[in-house]
Structure formats: C-alpha cells, structure tokens
C-alpha positions as CSV (number, residue, x, y, z in Angstrom):
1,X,-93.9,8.1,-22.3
2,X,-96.4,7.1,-19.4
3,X,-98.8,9.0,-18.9
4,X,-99.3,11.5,-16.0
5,X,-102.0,10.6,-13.0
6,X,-105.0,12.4,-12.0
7,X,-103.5,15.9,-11.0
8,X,-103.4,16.9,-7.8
9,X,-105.3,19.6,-5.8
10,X,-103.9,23.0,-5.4
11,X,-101.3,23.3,-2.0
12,X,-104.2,25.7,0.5
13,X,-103.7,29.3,0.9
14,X,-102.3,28.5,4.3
15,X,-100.7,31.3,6.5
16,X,-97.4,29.7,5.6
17,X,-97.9,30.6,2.0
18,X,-98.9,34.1,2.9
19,X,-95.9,34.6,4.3
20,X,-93.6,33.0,2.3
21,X,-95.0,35.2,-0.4
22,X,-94.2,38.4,1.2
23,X,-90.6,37.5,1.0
24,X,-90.6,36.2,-2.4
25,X,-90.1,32.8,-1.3
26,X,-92.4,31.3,-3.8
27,X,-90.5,31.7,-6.8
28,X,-89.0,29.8,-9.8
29,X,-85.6,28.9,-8.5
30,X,-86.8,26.4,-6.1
31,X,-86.7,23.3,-8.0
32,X,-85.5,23.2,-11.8
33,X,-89.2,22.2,-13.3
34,X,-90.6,19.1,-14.5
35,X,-87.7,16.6,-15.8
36,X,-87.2,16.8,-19.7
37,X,-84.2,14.6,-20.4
38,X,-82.8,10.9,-18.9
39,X,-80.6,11.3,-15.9
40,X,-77.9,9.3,-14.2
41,X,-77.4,9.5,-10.9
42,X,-75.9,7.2,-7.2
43,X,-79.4,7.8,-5.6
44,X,-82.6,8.9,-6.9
45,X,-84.8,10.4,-4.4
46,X,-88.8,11.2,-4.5
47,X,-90.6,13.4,-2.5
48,X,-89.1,17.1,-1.9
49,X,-90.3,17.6,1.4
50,X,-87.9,17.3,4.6
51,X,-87.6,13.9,4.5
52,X,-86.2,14.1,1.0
53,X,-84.4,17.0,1.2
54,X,-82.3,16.3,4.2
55,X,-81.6,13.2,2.2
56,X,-80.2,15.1,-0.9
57,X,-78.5,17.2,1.8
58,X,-76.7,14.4,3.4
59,X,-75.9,13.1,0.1
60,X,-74.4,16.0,-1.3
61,X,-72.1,16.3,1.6
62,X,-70.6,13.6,0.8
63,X,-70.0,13.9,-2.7
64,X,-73.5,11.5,-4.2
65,X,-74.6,12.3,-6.9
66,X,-78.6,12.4,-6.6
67,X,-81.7,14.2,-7.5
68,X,-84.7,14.7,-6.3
69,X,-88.3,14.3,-8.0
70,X,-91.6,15.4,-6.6
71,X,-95.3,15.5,-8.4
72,X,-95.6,18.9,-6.5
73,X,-94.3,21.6,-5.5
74,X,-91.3,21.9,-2.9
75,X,-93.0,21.4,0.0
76,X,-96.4,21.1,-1.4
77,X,-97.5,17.9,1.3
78,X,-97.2,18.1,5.2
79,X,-94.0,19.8,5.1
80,X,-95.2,22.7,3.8
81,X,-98.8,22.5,5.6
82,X,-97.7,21.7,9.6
83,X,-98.1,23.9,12.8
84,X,-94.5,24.3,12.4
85,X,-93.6,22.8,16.1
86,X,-89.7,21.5,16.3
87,X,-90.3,19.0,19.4
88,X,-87.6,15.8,20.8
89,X,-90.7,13.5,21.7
90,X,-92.7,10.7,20.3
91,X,-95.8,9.5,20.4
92,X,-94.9,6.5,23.2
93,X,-93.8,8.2,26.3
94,X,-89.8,7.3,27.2
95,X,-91.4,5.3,30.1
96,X,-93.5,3.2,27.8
97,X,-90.9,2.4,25.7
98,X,-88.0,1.0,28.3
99,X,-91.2,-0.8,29.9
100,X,-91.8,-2.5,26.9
101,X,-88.4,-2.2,24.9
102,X,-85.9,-2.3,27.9
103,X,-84.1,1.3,29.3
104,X,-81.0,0.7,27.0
105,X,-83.7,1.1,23.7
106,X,-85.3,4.1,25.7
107,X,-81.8,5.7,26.3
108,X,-81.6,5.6,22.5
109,X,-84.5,6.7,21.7
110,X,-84.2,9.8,24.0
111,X,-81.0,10.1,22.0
112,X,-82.7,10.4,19.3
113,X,-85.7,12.3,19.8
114,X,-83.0,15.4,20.9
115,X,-80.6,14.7,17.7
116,X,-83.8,16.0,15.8
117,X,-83.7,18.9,17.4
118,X,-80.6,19.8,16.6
119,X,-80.5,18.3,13.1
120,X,-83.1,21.4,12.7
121,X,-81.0,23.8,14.4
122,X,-77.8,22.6,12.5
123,X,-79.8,23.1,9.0
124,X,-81.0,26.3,9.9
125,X,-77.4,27.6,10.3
126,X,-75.8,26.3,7.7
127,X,-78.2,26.8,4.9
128,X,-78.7,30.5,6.2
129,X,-82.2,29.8,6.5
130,X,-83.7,33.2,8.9
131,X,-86.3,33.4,7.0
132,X,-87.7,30.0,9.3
133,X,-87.6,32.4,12.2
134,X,-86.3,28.9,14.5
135,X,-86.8,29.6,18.3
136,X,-86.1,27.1,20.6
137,X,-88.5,28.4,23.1
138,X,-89.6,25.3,24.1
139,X,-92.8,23.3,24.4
140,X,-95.6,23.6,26.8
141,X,-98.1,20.2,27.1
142,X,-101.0,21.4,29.1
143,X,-103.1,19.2,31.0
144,X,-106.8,19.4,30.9
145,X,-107.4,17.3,34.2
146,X,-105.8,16.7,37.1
147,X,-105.0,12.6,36.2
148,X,-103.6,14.1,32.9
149,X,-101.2,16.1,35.2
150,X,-100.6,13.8,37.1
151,X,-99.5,11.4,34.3
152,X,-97.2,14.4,32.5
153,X,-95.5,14.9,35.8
154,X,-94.5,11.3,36.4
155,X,-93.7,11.0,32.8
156,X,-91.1,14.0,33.4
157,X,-89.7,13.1,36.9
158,X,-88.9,9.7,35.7
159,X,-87.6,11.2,32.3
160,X,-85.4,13.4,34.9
161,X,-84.4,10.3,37.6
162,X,-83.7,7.7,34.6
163,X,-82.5,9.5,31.6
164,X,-80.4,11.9,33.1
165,X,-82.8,14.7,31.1
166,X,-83.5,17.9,33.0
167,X,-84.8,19.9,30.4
168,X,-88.5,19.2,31.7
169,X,-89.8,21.4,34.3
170,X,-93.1,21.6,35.9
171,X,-96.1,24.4,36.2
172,X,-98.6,25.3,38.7
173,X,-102.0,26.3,37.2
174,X,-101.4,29.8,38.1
175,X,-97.9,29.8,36.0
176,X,-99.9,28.2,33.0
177,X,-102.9,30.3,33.1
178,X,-100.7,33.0,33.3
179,X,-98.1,32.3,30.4
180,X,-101.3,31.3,28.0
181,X,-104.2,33.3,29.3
182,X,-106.3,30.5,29.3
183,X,-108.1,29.2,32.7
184,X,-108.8,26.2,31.0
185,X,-105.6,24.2,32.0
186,X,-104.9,22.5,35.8
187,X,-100.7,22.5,35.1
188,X,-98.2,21.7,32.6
189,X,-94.9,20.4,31.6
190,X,-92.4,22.5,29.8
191,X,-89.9,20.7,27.8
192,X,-87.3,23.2,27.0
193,X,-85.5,21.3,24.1
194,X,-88.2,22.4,21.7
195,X,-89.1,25.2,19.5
196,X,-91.4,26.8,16.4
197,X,-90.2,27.4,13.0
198,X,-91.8,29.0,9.5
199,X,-92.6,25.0,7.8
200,X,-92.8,26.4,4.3
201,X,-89.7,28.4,4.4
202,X,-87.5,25.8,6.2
203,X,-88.3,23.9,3.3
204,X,-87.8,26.2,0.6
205,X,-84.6,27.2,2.4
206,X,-83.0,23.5,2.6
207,X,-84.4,23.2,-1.2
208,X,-82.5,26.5,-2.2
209,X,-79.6,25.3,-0.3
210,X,-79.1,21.9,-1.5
211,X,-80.1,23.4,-5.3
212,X,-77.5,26.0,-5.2
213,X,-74.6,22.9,-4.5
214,X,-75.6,21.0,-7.8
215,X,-78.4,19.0,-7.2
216,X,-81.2,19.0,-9.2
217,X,-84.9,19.1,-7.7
218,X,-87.4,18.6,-10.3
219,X,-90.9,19.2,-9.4
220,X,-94.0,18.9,-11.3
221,X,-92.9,15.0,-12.0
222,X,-94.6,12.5,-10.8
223,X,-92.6,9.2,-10.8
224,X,-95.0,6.7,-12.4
225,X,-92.9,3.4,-11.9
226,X,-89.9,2.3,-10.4
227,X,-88.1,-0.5,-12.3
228,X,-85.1,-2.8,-11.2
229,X,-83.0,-2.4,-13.9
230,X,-79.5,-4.7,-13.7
231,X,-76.2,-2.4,-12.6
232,X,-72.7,-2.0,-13.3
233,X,-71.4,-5.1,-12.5
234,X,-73.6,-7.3,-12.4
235,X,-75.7,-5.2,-9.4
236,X,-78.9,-4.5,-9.5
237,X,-80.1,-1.2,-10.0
238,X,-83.6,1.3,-9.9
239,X,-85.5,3.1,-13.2
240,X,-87.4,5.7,-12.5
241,X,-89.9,6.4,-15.4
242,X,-91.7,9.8,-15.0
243,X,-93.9,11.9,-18.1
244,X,-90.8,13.7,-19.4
245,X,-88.3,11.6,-18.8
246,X,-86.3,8.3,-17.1
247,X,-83.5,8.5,-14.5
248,X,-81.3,5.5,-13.6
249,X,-80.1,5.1,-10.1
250,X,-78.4,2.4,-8.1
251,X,-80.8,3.2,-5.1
252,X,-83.7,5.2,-4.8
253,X,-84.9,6.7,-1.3
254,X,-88.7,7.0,-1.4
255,X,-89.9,10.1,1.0
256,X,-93.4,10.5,0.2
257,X,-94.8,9.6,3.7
258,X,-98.9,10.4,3.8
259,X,-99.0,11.4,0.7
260,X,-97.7,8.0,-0.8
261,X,-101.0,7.3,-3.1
262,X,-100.7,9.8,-5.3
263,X,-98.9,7.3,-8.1
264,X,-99.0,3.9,-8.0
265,X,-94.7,4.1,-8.2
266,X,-95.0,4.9,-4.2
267,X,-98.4,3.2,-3.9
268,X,-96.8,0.2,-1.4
269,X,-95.1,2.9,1.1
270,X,-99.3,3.9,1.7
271,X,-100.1,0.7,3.2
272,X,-97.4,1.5,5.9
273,X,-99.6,4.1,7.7
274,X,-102.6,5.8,7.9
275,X,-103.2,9.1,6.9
276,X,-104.9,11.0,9.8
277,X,-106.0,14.9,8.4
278,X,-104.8,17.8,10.6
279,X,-106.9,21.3,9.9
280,X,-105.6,24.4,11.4
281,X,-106.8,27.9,11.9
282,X,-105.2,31.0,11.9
283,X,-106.9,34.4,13.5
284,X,-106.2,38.1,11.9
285,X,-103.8,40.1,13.7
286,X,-104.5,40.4,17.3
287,X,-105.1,43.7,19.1
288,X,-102.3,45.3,20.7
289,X,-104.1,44.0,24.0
290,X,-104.7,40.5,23.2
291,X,-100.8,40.4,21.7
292,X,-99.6,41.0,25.5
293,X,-102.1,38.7,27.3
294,X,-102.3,35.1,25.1
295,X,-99.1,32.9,24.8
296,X,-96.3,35.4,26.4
297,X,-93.5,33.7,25.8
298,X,-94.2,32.2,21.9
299,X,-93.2,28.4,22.9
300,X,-95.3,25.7,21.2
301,X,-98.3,24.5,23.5
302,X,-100.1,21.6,23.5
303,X,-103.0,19.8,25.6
304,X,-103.6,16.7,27.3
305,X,-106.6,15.4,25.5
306,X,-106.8,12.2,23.2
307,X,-108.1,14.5,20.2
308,X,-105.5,16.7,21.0
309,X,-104.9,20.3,20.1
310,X,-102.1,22.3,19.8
311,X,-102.1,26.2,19.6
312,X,-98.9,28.8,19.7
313,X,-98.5,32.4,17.9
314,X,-96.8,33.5,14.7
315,X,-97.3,36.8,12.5
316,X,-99.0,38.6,15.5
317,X,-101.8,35.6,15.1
318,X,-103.2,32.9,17.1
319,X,-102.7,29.3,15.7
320,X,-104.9,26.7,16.6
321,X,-105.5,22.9,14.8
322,X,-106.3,19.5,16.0
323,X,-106.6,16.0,14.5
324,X,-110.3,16.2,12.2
325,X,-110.9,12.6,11.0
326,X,-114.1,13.0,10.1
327,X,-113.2,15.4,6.7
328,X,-111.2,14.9,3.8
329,X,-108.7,17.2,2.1
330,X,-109.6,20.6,1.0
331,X,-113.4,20.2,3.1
332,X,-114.2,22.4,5.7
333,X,-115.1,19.7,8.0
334,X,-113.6,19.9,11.3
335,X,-112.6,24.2,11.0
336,X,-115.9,25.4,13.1
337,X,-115.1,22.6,15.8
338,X,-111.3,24.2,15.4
339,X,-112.7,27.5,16.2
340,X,-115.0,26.6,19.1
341,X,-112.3,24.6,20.6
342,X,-110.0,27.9,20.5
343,X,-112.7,29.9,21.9
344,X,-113.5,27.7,24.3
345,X,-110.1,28.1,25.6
346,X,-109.6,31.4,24.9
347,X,-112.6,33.0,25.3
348,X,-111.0,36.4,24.8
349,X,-111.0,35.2,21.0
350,X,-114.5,35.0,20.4
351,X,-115.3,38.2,18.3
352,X,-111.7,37.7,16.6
353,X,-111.8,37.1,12.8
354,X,-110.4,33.8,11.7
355,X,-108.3,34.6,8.7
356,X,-106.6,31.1,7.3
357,X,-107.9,28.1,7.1
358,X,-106.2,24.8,6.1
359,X,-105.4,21.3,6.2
360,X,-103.3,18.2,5.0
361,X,-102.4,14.6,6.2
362,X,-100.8,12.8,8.9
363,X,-98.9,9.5,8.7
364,X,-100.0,7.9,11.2
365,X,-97.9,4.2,11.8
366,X,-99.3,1.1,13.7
367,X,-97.1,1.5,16.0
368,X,-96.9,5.2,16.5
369,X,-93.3,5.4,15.6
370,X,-91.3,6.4,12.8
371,X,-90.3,3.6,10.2
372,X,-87.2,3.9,8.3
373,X,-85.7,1.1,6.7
374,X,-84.6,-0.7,2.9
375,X,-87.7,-2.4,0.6
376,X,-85.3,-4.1,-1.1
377,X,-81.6,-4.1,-2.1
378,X,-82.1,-0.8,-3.7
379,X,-84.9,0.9,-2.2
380,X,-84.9,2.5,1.3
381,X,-88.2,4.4,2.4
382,X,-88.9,6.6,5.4
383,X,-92.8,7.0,6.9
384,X,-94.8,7.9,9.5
385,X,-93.7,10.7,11.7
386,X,-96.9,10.6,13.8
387,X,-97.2,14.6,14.2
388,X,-93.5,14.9,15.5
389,X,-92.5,15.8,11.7
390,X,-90.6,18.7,11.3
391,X,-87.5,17.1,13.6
392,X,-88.0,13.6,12.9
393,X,-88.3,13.8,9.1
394,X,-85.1,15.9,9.3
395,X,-83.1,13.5,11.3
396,X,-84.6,10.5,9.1
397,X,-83.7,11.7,5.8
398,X,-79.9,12.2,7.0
399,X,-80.1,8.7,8.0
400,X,-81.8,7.1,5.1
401,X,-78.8,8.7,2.9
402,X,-76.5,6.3,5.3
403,X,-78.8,3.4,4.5
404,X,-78.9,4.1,1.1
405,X,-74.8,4.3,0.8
406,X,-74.8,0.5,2.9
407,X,-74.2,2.4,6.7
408,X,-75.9,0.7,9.7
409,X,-76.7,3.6,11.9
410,X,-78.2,3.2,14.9
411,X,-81.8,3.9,14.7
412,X,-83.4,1.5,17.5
413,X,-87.1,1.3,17.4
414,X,-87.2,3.1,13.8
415,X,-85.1,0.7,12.3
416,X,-88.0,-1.7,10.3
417,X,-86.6,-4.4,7.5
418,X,-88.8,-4.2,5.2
419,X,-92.3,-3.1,4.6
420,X,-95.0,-4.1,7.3
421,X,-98.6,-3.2,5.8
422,X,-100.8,-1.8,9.1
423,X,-103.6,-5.0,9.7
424,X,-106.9,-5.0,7.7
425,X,-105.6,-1.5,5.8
426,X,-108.9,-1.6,3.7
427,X,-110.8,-0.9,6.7
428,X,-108.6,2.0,7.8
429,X,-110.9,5.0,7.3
430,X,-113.7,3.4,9.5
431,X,-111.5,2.1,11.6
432,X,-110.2,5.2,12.4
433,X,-113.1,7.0,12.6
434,X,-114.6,4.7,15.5
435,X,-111.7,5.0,17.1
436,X,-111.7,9.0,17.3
437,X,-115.6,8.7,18.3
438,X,-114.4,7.0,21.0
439,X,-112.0,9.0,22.0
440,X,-113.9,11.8,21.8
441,X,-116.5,10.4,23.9
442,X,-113.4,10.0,26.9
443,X,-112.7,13.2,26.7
444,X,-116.2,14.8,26.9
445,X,-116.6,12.6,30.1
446,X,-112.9,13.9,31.3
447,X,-111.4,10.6,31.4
C-alpha cells in the first residue's frame, strides 16, 4: 500500500471543541475510522467537512451509494474552525454583479445566496441537530466611516428597489452603539436573513445524521491518488487508493477546499484559491454587567474595513477574529492585533481574560466567488467559499451530488468548467501579503 503523507497538525483547542466536548460530541461514532478493506461505491467523496457532507447527504436521499474519506477528523479543517456566521451574501455586492454580469445573473445569485440560508435551516431540522444552537438573528455590517455607510446603504436600497429584497434595514449610530456597546461605529445595515450557529456541532450533527442512514465516513485516511480506472460498460471510472485500502467509484466529488495540499491526490484543487488564515479570539465568561451591555440581541456583526473583523457572542463570551496574513497555522501571529482590535472597540473589554485562541484557512478564489464545477468526466470539485462558508458549502455540496449524478442545476456565476489555476499561484503568499499591507495602510488613513 502507499504510504501515508506527513501527518497533520492537531485540530486547536478552539471554543468550538470546548463545547462540543461538554456534550460528548467528540466521540467515536462519528466516522467509522481509517478504511481497512476495498470498497465499491456510485460516488466517492473526500473531505468530511460541509461541503462533503451535504454531498453524502444529498446522495443518500436519493438512494447513491457513496462514502466519504477525510485525512482528519469530521470537521477537523474550516468547518470545524469558523466564527460560525450563517450569512446569504458574497463577497461582490448584488450591484457589482448585475453591473458586470447583467440583473438577470444578479437575480440568481440573490437566489442563491438565501437558498443557503435555508439549506442550513433545513439540515438543522431534519438531522435534529440543537445541539448547533441555529438562530437566525440576523447580521449586522457596521460601518467604520461615514463613505462606508454610505456605500452599505446604497448597496441595501438598491438591493430593496431591484431585487425585490426587504430583509435589509438601516441603523442610526445611536441604534448601533446601542445594540453593540461600541462608539466605534457611524451606522449599519441589518440583513435579517442571517444567523449564528455551533460550526463543530453542525458538522458532527450532519456526520451522525448521514452515518446513522448507511453511509460510511472514514476518517483518519488520507486519499493518496485518484486513478481513472475503466467502468462498467465501457465508462470510465475513479480509484481511490488510500494507506488501508482502495475504493472504486464512478465519480468522485473532491471537497477539500483550503486545505487541498495536504496529499498530492487533491493537490490540483489548491491552485484554485488561495488560502487566506483567519485567527479568532474568545474572552472568559463576561460579567453579569458586560453580558447585558455588549451585542444585545446575539446577531452576527461585522465591520466595514478592508481587513475586516467580525465579532458576535456565544457561551456567555465575546468572539472576535479577522483576516491575519501575516502568520501561518498554529502561530500566534496576528491574536494580540486580535485583541487590541476588540479592545479598541470595546473598550469595556480591556481587563477581560482572553480564554481561546485559534485559527485555520480561508479559500480565497480569484474571483471572490464560489467555484463548483466537473474536472473531468468523473470528477466534480467544489472551492472557495471566500468567508461565506457555513451556507455556501452547504448549498454547494447538495449541488455537486446533482453534478456528480449528470444534473445541470442552475448555479450562475459558480458554475466553472473545469479547473482555472489563480495567475502566477507561486507568488501567492507575497502577493497576498502586499496586498493586505496595503489595505491596511487604507484603512489606518480611513479611506
């Protein structure tokens, strides 16, 4: 048999895991171990994060056989590691897209971003998954300046005038400093069709859910090379050779996303995006006080600047993380900025204990959209959520079960045929270090 890569590091002691290990979620029934003997099955599928589950999911719904293989842990990458923010937006604003794309593509893609939502909300409910704690409290994006309001505003009216979509409403300064307890914002936008959620147990709850119907997850197997292997009938077909053990497929959906370079089986999906480290901080439990004051109503919240950061409360505690491109995995780079940023905003936090502390990776896409789409006549590969991940990856994995089984749903701008490497990919980590500089420079001068 091949042998196994370098291992990887250890998932962090996040807040997430904390919690999850109060309620015995981290246990041996979720996921059936490394694989130990050949398998046969419709659709292979690698990487058993949300991507890959919702996959198996759809699959098993109706009536696939599959199974799904992961080097890790069930949610051991950015499903597992994220500020747990359910959100129907991308990156591009709805106006930036119809300007560029046309308003019938924007319509769609507003479509989309809201089937996300939902997709979460729909998983939630039938897998019996509580222990997420999903609220669809909505989102906050607070703006730093008054041109940042300005552009959030206009963003949300025409959102409002040409979409139909009335689920965005604006704030005064008053009503924002008042909901957050912060001074440090001039206004918002609320967008209402939005929400928080426990990451590491809605991922352990769709991986118990979709174990309990028959489909094996097998962690701890890394899936060294995938070989086209000729099929029943003269069709082509996929083997997937791990340490322990082979499975044959007749398509294979590869959900590894930023965390693609970990064998070389997945190394062509890492060429797609850019991996773009997130670090978050969690406080101890706030005084009773504090509890009352910061983040009354327990949406997501978010600010204006390019670097941005996002903040909201869970466990009694104050979240806070940001974009860090200057560390690496499992450094503490980028956590004392974390903090002073928090403080900075909420003063009221400055002799309050920072308890957790972790991070993981982005994928970040050329184009700052999702990409979901086939390889090749067998292989269909999903990337790139750009920070939106908890909704998108859900919806996307349903729908690349449909393009593995030969549907054509309609995906608009996510739709990609085939791989597109980001330009000059060797020079991403410089690249994208100047470019945060810079950006970090803007908003120091409050452009």
């Amino acid at each position: 048999m091949l042998a196994p890569p370098v291992s990887t590091s250890p998932q962090p002691e996040s807040l997430w895991r904390h919690l999850a290990g109060q309620t015995a979620s981290l246990d041996a029934t979720v996921g059936a171990g490394p694989l130990t003997r050949d398998l046969q099955v419709e659709v292979a599928v690698i990487g058993a994060g949300y991507s890959g589950l919702c996959a198996a999911h759809a699959l098993q719904q109706r009536g696939v056989s599959c199974a799904v293989l992961d080097a890790n842990p069930v949610g051991w990458g950015a499903s597992g590691r994220n500020g747990g923010v359910v959100s129907s937006k991308f990156r591009p604003s709805f106006s930036a897209i119809a300007s560029a794309h046309g308003i019938d593509v924007a319509r769609r893609m507003h479509r989309l971003a809201h089937e996300g939502v939902r997709t979460v909300e729909a998983l939630v409910d039938e897998c019996g998954i509580a222990r997420a704690q999903f609220e669809r409290t909505g989102s906050l994006r607070c703006a730093h300046t008054a041109r940042a309001l300005a552009s959030i505003v206009a963003e949300a009216e025409w959102v409002r005038a040409q979409l139909g979509d009335r689920s965005m409403t604006v704030l005064s300064r008053d009503e924002v400093s008042a909901e957050t307890g912060s001074t440090g914002f001039v206004g918002g936008v609320l967008s209402a069709d939005a929400g928080t959620i426990l990451p590491l147990e809605y991922v352990l709850g769709i991986a118990r859910a979709v174990a309990s119907r028959g489909v094996p997850i097998h962690t701890s197997t890394p899936v060294l090379a995938i070989d086209r292997t000729p099929g029943v009938g003269g069709a082509s077909g996929v083997t997937l050779r791990t340490p322990g053990a082979n499975v044959r497929a007749r398509q294979v959906i590869v959900a590894t996303n930023a965390y693609s370079d970990l064998t070389p089986a997945t190394d062509a999906m890492r060429r797609e995006l850019v991996p773009f480290r997130s670090a978050m901080i969690a406080t101890e439990r706030l005084p009773a006080a504090l509890d009352a004051k910061l983040m009354t109503q327990r949406r997501s919240y978010t600010e204006t600047r390019r670097m941005m950061k996002w903040f909201r409360r869970a466990d009694g505690r104050m979240l806070f993380g940001g974009r860090d491109a200057f560390g690496k995995e499992g450094q503490d780079t980028g956590f004392e900025a974390l903090r002073r940023a928090m403080v900075g905003l909420f003063p009221d936090l400055a002799d309050i204990r920072v308890e957790f502390r972790w991070s993981g990776y982005v994928g970040m896409t050329f184009n700052a959209l999702p990409h979901v789409g086939r390889a090749n006549d067998a292989t269909v590969f999903c990337v790139g959520y750009n920070g939106a991940g908890v909704a998108m990856a859900s919806l996307i994995g349903k729908h690349a079960a449909a393009l593995a089984l030969g549907d054509t749903p309609d995906l608009a701008l996510l739709a990609q045929d085939g791989l597109r490497p980001v330009p000059f990919h060797s020079l991403r980590a410089p690249g994208v270090r100047i470019v945060a500089a810079w950006y970090q420079f803007l908003d120091a001068m409050g452009a």
